[in-house]
MMTF fields as JSON, N, C-alpha, C and O atoms, coordinates in Angstrom:
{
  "mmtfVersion": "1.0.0",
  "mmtfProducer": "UNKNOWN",
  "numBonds": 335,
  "numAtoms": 336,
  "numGroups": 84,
  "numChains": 1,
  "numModels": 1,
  "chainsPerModel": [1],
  "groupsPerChain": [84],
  "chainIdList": ["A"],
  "bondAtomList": [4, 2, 8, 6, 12, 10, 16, 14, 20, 18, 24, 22, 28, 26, 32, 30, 36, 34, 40, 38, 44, 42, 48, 46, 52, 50, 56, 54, 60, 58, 64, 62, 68, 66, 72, 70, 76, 74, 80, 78, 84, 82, 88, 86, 92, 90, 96, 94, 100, 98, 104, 102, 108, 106, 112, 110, 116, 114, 120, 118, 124, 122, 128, 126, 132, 130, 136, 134, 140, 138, 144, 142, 148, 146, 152, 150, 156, 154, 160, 158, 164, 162, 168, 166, 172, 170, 176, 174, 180, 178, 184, 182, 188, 186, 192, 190, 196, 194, 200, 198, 204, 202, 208, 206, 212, 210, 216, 214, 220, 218, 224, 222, 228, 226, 232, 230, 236, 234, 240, 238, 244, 242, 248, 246, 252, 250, 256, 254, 260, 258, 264, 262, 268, 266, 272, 270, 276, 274, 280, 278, 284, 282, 288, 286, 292, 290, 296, 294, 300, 298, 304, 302, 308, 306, 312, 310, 316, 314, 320, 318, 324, 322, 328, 326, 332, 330],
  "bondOrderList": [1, 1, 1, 1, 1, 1, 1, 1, 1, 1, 1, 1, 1, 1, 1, 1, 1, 1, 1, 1, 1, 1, 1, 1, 1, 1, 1, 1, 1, 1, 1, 1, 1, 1, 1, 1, 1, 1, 1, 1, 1, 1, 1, 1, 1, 1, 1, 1, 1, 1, 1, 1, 1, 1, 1, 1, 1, 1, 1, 1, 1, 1, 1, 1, 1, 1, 1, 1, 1, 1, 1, 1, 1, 1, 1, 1, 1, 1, 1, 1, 1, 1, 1],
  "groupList": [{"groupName": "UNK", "atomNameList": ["N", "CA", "C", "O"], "elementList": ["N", "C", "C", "O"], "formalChargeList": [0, 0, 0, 0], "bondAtomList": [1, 0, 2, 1, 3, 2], "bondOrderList": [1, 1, 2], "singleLetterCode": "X", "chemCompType": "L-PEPTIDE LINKING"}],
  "groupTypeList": [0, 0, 0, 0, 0, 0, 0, 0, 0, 0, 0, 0, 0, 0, 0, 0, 0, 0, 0, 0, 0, 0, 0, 0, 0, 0, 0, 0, 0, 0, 0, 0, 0, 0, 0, 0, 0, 0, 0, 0, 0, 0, 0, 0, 0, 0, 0, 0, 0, 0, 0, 0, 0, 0, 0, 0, 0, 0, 0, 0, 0, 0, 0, 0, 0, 0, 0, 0, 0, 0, 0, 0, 0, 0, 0, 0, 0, 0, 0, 0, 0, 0, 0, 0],
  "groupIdList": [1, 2, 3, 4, 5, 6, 7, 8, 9, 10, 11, 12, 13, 14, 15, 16, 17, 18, 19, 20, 21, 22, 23, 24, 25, 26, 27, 28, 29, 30, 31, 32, 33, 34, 35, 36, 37, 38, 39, 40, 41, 42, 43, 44, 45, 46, 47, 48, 49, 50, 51, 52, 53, 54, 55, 56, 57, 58, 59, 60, 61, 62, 63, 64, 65, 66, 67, 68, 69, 70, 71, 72, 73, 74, 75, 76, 77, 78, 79, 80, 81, 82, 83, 84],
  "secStructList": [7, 7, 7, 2, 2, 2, 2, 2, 2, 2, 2, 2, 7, 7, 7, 7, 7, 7, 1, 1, 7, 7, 2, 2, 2, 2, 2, 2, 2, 2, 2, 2, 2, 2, 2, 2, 2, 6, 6, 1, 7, 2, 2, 2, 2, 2, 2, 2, 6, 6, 1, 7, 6, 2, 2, 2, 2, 2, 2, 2, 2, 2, 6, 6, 7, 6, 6, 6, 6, 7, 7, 1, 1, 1, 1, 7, 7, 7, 7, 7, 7, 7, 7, 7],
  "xCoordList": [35.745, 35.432, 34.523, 34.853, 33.574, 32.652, 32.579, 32.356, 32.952, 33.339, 31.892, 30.95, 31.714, 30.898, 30.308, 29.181, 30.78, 29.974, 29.312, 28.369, 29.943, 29.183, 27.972, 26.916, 28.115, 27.051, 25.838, 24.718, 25.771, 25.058, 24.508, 23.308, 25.499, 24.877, 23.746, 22.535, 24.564, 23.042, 21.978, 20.833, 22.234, 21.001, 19.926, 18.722, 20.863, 19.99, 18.381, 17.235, 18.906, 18.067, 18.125, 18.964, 16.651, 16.466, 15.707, 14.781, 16.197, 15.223, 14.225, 14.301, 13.54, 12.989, 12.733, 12.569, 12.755, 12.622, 12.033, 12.34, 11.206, 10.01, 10.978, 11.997, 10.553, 10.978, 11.09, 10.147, 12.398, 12.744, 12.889, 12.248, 13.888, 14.107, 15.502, 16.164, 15.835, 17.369, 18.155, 18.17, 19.279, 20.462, 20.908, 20.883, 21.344, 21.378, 20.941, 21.623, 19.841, 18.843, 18.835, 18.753, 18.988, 19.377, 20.772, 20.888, 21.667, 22.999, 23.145, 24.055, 22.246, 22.224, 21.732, 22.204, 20.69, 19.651, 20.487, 20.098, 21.545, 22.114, 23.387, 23.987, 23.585, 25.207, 24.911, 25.735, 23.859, 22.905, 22.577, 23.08, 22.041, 21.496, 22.334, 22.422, 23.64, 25.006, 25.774, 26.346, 25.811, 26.446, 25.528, 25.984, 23.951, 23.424, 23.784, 24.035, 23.703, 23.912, 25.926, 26.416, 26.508, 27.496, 28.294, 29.448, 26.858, 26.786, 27.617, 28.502, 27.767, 28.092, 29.746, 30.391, 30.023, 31.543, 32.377, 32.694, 32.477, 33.093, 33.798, 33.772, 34.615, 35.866, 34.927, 34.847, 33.954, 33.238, 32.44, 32.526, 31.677, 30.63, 31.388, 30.755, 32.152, 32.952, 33.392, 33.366, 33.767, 34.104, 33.442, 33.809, 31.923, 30.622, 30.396, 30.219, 30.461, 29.822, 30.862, 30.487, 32.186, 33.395, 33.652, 33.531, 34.007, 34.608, 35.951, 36.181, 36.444, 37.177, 37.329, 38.12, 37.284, 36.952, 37.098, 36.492, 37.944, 37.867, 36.484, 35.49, 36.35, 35.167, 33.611, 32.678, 34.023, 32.471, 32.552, 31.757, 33.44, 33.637, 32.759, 31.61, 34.005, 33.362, 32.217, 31.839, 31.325, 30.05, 29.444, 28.624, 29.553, 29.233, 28.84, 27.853, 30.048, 30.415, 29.331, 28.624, 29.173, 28.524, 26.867, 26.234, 26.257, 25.111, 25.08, 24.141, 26.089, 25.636, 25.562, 25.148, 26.058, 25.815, 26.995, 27.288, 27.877, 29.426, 29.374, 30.105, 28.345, 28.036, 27.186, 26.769, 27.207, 26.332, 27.042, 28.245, 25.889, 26.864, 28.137, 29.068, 28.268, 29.151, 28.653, 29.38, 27.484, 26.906, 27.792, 28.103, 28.239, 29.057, 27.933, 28.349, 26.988, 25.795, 25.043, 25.539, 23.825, 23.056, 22.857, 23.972, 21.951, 21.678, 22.375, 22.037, 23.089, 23.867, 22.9, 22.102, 22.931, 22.006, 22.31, 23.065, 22.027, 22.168, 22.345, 21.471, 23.626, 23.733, 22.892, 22.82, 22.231, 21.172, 22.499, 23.591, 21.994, 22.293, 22.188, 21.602, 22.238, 21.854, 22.714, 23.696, 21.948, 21.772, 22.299, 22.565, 22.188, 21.923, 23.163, 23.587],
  "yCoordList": [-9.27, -10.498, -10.184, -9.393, -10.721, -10.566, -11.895, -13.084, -10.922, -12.23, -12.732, -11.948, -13.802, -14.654, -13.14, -12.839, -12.391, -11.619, -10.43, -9.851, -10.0, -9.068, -9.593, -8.96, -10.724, -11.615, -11.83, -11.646, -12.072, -12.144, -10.457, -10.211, -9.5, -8.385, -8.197, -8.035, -8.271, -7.829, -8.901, -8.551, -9.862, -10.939, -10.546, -10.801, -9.708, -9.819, -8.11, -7.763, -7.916, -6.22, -6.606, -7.186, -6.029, -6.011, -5.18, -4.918, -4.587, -3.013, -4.012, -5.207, -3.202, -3.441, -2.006, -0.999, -2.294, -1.013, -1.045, -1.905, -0.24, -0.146, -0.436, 0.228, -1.383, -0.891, 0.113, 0.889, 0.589, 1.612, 2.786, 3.835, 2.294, 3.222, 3.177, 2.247, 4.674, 5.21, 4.937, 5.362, 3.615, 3.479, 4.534, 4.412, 5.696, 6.442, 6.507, 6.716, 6.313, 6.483, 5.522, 5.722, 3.974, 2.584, 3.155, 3.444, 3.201, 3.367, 4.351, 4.461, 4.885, 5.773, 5.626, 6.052, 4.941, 4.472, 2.905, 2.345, 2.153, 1.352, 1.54, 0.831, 2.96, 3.524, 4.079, 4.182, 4.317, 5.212, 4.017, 4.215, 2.973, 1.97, 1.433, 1.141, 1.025, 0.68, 1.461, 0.877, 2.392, 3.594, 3.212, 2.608, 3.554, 3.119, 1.55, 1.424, 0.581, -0.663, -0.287, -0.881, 0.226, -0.222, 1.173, 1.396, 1.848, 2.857, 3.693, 4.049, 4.24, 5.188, 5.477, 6.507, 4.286, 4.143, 3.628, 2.507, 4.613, 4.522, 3.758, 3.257, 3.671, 2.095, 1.037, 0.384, 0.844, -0.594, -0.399, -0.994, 0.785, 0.529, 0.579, 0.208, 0.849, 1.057, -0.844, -1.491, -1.18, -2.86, -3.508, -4.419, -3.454, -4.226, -3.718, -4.448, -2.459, -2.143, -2.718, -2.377, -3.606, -3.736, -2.892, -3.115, -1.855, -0.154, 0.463, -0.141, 1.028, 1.515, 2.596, 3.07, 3.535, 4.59, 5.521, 6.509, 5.601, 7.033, 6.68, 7.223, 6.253, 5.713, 6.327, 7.027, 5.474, 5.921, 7.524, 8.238, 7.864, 9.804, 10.21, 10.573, 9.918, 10.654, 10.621, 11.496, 9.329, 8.904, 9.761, 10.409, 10.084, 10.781, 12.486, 13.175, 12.66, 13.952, 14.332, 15.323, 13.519, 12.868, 13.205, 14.026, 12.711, 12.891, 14.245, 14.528, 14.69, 15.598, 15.211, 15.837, 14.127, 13.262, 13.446, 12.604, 14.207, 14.426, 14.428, 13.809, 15.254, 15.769, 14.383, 14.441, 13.762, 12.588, 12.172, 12.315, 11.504, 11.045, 11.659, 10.983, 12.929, 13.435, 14.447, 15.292, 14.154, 14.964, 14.183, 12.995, 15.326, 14.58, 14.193, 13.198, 14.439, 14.153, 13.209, 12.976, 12.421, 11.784, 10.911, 10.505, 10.482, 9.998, 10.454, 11.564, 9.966, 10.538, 10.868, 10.023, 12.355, 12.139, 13.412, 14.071, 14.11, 14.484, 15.72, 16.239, 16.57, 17.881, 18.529, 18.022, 19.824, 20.633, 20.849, 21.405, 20.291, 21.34, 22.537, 22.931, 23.259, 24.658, 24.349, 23.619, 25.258, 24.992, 26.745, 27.078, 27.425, 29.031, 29.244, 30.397],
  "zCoordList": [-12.327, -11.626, -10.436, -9.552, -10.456, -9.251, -8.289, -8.516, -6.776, -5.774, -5.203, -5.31, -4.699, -4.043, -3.263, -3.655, -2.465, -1.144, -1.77, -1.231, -3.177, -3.859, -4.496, -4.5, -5.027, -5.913, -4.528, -5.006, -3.391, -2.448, -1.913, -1.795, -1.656, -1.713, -2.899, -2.743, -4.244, -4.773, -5.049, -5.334, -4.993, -4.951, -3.885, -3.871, -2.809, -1.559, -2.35, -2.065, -2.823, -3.568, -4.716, -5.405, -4.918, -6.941, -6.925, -6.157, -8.064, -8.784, -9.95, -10.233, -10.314, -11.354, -11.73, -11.042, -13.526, -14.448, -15.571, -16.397, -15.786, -16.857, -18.423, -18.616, -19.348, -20.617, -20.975, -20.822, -21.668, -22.506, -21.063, -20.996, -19.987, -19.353, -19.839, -20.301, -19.572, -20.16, -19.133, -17.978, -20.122, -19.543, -18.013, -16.789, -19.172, -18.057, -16.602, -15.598, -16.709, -15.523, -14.359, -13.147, -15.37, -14.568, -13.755, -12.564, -14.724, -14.083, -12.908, -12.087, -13.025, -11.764, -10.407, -9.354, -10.638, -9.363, -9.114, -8.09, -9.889, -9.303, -8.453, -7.646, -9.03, -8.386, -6.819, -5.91, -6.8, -5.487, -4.705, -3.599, -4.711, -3.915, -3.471, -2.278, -4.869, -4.19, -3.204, -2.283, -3.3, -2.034, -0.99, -0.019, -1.072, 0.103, 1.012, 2.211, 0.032, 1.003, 1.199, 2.16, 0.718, 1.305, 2.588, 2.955, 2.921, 3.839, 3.177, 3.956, 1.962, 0.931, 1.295, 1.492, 1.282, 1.309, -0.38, -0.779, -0.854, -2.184, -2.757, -3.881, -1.696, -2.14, -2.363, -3.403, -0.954, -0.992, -2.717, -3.792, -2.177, -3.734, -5.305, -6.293, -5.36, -6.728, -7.146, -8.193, -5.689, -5.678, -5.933, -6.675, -5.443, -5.776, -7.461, -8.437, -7.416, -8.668, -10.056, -11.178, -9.934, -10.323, -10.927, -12.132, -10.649, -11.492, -10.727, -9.68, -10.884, -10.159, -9.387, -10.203, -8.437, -8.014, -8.499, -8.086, -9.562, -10.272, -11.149, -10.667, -11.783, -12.911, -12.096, -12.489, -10.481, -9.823, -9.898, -10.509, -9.308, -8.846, -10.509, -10.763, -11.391, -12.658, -13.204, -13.983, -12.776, -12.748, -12.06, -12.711, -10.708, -10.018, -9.996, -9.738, -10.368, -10.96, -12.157, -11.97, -13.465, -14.659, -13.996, -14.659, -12.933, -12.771, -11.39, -10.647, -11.434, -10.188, -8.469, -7.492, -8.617, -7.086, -6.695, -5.846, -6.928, -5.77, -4.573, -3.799, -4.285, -3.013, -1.875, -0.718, -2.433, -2.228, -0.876, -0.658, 0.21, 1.818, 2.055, 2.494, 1.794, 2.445, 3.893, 4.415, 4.263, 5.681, 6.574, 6.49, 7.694, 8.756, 9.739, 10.333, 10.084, 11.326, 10.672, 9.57, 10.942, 11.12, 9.835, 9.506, 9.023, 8.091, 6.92, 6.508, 6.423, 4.854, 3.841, 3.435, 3.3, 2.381, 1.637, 2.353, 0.398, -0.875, -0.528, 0.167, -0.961, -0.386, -1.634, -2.753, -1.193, -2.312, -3.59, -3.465, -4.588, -6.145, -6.58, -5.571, -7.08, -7.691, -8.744, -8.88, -9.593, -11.271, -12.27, -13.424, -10.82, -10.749, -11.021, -11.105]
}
């Protein structure tokens, strides 16, 4: 069920995406924008996104973004990966 204040969050932002972009790829750059507007607070974005917080983590986990707004100082933003 999506409430009235989520339906206005995302009305307020729209992506647009080329045909024949991979699912995948959508789902990702919507899970990321959602963390961003909701200042990458998990509970909030999992709520907007209607999922449940384990679902986002494993999503998360799923693309490599765990590490995601977890900086304690200044701007939240993407701890480095290694692949090594």
């Amino acid at each position: 069920m999506i409430h009235n204040s989520s339906i206005e969050a995302i009305a307020t932002e729209a992506l647009i995406f080329k045909t024949g972009t991979k699912l995948k790829e959508i789902e990702k750059v919507v899970i990321l924008e959602t963390l961003k507007s909701q200042k990458f607070n998990r509970t909030h974005a999992a709520r907007v996104l209607g999922i449940g917080i384990r679902t986002l983590q494993r999503k998360l986990k799923r693309y490599g973004l765990q590490e995601i707004g977890m900086v304690s100082l200044g701007e939240p933003e993407m701890a480095a990966c290694s692949n090594a």
